[in-house]
C-alpha positions as CSV (number, residue, x, y, z in Angstrom):
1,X,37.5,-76.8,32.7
2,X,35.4,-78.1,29.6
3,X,39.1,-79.8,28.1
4,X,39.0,-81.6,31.4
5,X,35.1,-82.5,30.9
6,X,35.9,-83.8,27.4
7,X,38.9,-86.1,28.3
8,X,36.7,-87.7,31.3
9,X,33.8,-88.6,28.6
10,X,37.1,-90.1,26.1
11,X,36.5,-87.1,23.6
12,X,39.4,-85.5,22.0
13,X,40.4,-82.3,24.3
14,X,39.8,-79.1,21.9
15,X,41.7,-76.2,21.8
16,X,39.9,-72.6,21.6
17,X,41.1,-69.2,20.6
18,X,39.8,-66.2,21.4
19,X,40.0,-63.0,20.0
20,X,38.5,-59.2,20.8
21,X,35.2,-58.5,18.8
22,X,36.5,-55.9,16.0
23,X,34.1,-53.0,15.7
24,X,33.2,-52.1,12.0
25,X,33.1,-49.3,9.9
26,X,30.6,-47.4,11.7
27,X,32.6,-47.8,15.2
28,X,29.3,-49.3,16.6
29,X,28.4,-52.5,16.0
30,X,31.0,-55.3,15.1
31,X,31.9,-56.0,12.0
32,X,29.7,-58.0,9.9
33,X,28.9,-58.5,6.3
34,X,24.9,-58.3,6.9
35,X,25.4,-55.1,8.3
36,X,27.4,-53.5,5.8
37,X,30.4,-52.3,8.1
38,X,33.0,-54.6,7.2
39,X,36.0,-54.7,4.8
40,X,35.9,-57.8,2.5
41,X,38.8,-59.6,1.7
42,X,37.6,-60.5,-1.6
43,X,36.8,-56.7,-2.2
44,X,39.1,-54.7,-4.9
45,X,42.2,-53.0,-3.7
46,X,40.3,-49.1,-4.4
47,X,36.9,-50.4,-2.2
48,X,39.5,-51.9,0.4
49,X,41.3,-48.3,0.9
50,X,38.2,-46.6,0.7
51,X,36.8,-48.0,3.2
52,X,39.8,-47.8,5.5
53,X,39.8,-44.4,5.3
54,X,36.3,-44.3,6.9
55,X,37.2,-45.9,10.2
56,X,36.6,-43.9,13.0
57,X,39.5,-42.0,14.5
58,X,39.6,-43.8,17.5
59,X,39.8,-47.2,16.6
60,X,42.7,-46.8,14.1
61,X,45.2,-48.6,16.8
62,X,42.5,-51.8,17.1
63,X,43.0,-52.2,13.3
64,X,46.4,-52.1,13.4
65,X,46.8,-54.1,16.0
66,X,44.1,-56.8,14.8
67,X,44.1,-57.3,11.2
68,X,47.6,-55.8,9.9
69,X,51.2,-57.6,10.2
70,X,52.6,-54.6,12.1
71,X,54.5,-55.7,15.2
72,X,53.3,-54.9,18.8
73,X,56.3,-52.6,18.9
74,X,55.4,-51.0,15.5
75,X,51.5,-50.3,16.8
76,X,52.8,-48.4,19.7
77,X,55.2,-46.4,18.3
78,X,52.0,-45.7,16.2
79,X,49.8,-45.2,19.3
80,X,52.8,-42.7,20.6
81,X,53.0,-40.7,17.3
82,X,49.2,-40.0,17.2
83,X,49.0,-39.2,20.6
84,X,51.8,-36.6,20.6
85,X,50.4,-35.0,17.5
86,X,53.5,-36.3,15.9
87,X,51.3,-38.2,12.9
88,X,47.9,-36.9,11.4
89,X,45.2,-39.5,12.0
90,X,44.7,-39.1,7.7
91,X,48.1,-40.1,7.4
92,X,47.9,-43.3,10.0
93,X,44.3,-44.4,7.9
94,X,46.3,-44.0,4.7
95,X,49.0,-46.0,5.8
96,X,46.5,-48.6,7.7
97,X,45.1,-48.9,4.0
98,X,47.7,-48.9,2.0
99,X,48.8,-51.8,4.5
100,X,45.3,-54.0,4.2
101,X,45.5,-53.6,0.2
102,X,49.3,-54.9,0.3
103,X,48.3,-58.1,2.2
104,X,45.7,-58.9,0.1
105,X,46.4,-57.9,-3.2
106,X,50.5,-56.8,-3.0
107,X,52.2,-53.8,-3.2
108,X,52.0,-52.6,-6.8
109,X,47.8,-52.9,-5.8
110,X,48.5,-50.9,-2.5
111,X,50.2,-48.2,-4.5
112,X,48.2,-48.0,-7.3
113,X,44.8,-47.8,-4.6
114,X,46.5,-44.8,-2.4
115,X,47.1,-42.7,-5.7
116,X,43.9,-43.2,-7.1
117,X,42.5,-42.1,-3.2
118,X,44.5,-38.9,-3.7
119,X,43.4,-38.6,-7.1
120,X,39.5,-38.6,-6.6
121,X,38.9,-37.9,-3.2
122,X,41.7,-34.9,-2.7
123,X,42.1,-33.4,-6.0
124,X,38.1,-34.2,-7.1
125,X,38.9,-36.6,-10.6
126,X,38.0,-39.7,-12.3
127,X,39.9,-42.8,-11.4
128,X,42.2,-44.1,-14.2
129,X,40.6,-47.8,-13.8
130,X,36.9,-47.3,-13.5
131,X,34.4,-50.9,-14.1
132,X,32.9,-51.5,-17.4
133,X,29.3,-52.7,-17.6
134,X,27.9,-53.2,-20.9
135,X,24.4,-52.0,-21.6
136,X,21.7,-53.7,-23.3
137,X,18.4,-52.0,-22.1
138,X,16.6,-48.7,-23.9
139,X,18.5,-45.4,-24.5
140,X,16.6,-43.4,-22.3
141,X,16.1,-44.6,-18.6
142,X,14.4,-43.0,-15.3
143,X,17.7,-42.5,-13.0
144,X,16.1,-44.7,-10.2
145,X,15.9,-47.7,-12.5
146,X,19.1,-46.9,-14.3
147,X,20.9,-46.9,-10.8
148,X,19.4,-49.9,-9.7
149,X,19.5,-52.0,-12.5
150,X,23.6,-51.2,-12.8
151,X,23.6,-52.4,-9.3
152,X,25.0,-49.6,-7.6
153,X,22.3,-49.0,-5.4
154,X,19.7,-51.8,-3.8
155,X,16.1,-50.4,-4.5
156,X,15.0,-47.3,-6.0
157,X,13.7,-45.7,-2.5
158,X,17.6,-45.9,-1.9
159,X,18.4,-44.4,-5.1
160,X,16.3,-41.4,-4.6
161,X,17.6,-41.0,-1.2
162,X,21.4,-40.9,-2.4
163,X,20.4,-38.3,-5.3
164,X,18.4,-36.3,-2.1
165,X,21.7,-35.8,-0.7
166,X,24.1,-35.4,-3.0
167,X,25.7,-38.5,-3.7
168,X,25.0,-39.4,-7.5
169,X,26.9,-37.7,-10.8
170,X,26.6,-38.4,-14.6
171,X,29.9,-37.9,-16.2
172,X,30.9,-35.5,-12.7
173,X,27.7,-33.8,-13.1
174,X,25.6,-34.1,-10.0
175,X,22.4,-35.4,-10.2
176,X,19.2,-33.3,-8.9
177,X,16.3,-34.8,-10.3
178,X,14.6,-37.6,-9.2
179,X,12.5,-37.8,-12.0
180,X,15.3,-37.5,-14.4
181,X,15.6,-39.7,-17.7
182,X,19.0,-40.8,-18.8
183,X,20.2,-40.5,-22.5
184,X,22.7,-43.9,-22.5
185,X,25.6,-43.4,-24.5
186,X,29.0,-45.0,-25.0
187,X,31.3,-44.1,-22.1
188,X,28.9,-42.5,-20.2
189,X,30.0,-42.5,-16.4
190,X,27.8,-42.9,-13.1
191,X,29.3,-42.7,-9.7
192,X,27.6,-43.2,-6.7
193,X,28.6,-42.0,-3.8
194,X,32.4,-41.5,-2.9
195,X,33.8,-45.4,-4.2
196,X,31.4,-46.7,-6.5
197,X,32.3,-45.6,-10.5
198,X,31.0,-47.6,-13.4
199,X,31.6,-47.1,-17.3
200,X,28.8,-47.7,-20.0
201,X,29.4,-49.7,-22.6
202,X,27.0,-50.0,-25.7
C-alpha cells in the first residue's frame, strides 16, 4: 500500500525487507549491543565461540537458520537430529560456533577457537593465545581497581560482585578477597569469568 502512496506523490517506490527479531544471548530480549546479549562481528574468533555456546537450547535452530550459511534443508536435518536425540545440543552449539567464527574470521580461526573451547572450558587450562596488556601503574594494587583499570570489568561494585561468586583467578588461583592487594609481576595472568584472560606485561 505505501509503494502505491509513494508513486502517486512522484516518489521513488522503496522496497522493504523484513526479517524475525533474533533473541540474544539470554533468550529474552532481542539482541542488542546495549544490552550485552549479542555476538559482535568485530569480536575475536575465542569471544565469538564462547558466546555461542551460551545460547539457550532452544533457540539453537533460529541461529542456524538466521545468521549461518547452512541451507534450509541442512537446518532441518539439524532440527530432526536434535529432536530424535540423534545430536547432543553441546555438539549442535559447537558446530553453530565453529560455523559463526568460519564466516567471519575463516576456518583455520574456527578450528583454532573450538580447540581452545575444549581446552579451557572441558579440560580446565590456560588458552595458548591469551591478550597482553602492558602495565605501567604501582606494584601492588587493590583487586577492584586492578580489575577495573585492565578493563575487564566496568566498575568496582561489579568487580566485587564477580569475585562474590566465583568468577575471578590470579594465575588459576581463585580470588576470595575483596580486599586483596595484587603483587604485579611479569606474566602474571587474570581471568575473569569464563572468556576473558589477559597477560601482564611490565
Amino acid at each position: 500500500m505505501g509503494r502505491h502512496f509513494q508513486e502517486k506523490f512522484g516518489k521513488e517506490k522503496q522496497v522493504a525487507m523484513l526479517m524475525p527479531l533474533l533473541e540474544g544471548l539470554d533468550g529474552v530480549e532481542k539482541m542488542s549491543k546495549s544490552k550485552k546479549n549479542y555476538i559482535g562481528i568485530d569480536e575475536s574468533p575465542q569471544e565469538m565461540y564462547g558466546k555461542a555456546m551460551s545460547i539457550p537450547d532452544e533457540l539453537m535452530n533460529k541461529y542456524f537458520e538466521l545468521i549461518t550459511d547452512f541451507s534450509p534443508e541442512q537446518v532441518a536435518k539439524l532440527k530432526a537430529d536434535l529432536d530424535s536425540g540423534e545430536l547432543h545440543p553441546r555438539d549442535a552449539k559447537m558446530l553453530l560456533g565453529k560455523t559463526i567464527v568460519r564466516m567471519y574470521h575463516g576456518t583455520e580461526a574456527a578450528e583454532k577457537a573450538e580447540q581452545q573451547f575444549i581446552s579451557v572450558f572441558q579440560k580446565g587450562t590456560m588458552p595458548d593465545e591469551i591478550p597482553v596488556v602492558e602495565w605501567k601503574g604501582n606494584l601492588e594494587v587493590p583487586i577492584l581497581d586492578f580489575l577495573v583499570d585492565l578493563k575487564l570489568l566496568g566498575s568496582k561494585s561489579e568487580a566485587r560482585r564477580m569475585i562474590e561468586n566465583n568468577g575471578v583467578k590470579i594465575n588459576g588461583e581463585k580470588v576470595e578477597d575483596t580486599r586483596l592487594r595484587v603483587p604485579i609481576t611479569e606474566g602474571l595472568v587474570v581471568q575473569v569469568g569464563k572468556r576473558k584472560f589477559v597477560k601482564i606485561k611490565m
